[in-house]
N, C-alpha and C positions, 0 to 999 in steps of 0.2 A: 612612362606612367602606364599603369594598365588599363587596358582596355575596356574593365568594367567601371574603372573609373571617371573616365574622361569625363561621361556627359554630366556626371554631378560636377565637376571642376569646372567646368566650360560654363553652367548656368550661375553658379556659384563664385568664380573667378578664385585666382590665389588670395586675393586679398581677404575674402571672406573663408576661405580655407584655412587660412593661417589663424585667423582669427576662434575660428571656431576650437581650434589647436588649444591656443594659448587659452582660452577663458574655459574647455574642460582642463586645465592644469589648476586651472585658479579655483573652481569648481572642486576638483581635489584638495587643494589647500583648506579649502576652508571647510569642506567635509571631516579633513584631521587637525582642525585646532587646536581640539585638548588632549592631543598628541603632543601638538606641536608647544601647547602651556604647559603639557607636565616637563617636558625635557627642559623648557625656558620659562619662570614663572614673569617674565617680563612681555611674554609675548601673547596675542588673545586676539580674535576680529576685534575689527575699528567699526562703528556704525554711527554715522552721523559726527564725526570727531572724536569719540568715546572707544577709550578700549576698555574691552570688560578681561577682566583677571580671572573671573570665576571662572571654573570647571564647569560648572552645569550651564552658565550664560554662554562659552564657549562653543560647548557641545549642540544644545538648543539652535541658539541666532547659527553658527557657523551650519550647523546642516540648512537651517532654512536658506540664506543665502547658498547654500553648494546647490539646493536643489533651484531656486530661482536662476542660479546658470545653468545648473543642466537641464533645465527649459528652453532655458536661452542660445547654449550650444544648439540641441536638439531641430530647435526653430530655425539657426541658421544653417544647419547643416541640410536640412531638409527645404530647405526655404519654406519657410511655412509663413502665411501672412499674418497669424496671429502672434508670430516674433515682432513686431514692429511695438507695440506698447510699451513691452521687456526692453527694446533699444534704445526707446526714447529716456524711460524711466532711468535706466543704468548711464546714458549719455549724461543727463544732469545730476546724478546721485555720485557718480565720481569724480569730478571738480569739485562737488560741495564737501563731501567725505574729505577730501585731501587738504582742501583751506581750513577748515573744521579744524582739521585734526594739529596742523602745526600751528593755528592760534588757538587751541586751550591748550598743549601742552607745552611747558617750560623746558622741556628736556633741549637741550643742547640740538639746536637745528644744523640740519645738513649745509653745503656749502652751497652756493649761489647756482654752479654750476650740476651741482646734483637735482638739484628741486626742478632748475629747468629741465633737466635732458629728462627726472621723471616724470616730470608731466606732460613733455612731450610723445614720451612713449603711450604713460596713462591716458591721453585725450585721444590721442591717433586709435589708439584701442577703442577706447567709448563714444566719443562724437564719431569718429570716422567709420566703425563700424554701422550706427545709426544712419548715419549721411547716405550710405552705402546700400544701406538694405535700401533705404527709402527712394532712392535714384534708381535699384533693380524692382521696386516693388508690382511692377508689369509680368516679372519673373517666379513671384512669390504665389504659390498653390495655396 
């Protein structure tokens, strides 16, 4: 690793490294929604259970969440203390979004084994980054 690296990694640990990683990908995602709806009219952010179809609801909601994590990157990558509201928020906003969303919609639900292993991954992301910051929060500027 480089040298100018370390001492952000070392305060920060991998596990908030990685994290920070994955949620600017997601933070990308959902900056190109209506990218992502015009190639697929099926696909749109989910909020609150609701996936919105439209182009402009798309465009709108999906920037404002992109920029809510790249807050939220930003905070953990810096550690900053006033990431901790953003973790808490996005900790309980993603288990409800995900129950939400597979009891309003009818569509043809995943398998037993998919729901589990994603919400495993989805909670480990959300609570465990929360958990996380809030256990380093001695380290947070």
């Amino acid at each position: 690793m480089s040298t100018s690296l370390q001492p952000f990694v070392r305060r920060r640990g991998p596990f908030l490294t990685i994290m920070a990683v994955l949620l600017a990908i997601l933070a990308v995602s959902d900056f190109t929604k209506t990218l992502q709806h015009m190639r697929n009219p099926g696909l749109g952010i989910v909020v609150l259970g609701h996936r919105f179809t439209r182009i402009r609801a798309d465009a709108f909601i999906g920037s404002m969440f992109g920029l809510m994590l790249a807050a939220y990157v930003y905070g953990i990558w810096n550690m900053k203390r006033w990431v901790l509201p953003i973790a808490v928020f996005y900790a309980f906003y993603v288990p409800v979004n995900l129950v939400l969303f597979w009891a309003l919609h009818d569509n043809p639900h995943p398998s037993a084994g998919f729901i589990v292993l994603y919400l495993a991954f989805a909670l480990t992301g959300s609570i465990g980054t929360a958990l996380c910051l809030i256990y380093r929060r001695d380290r947070l500027a």
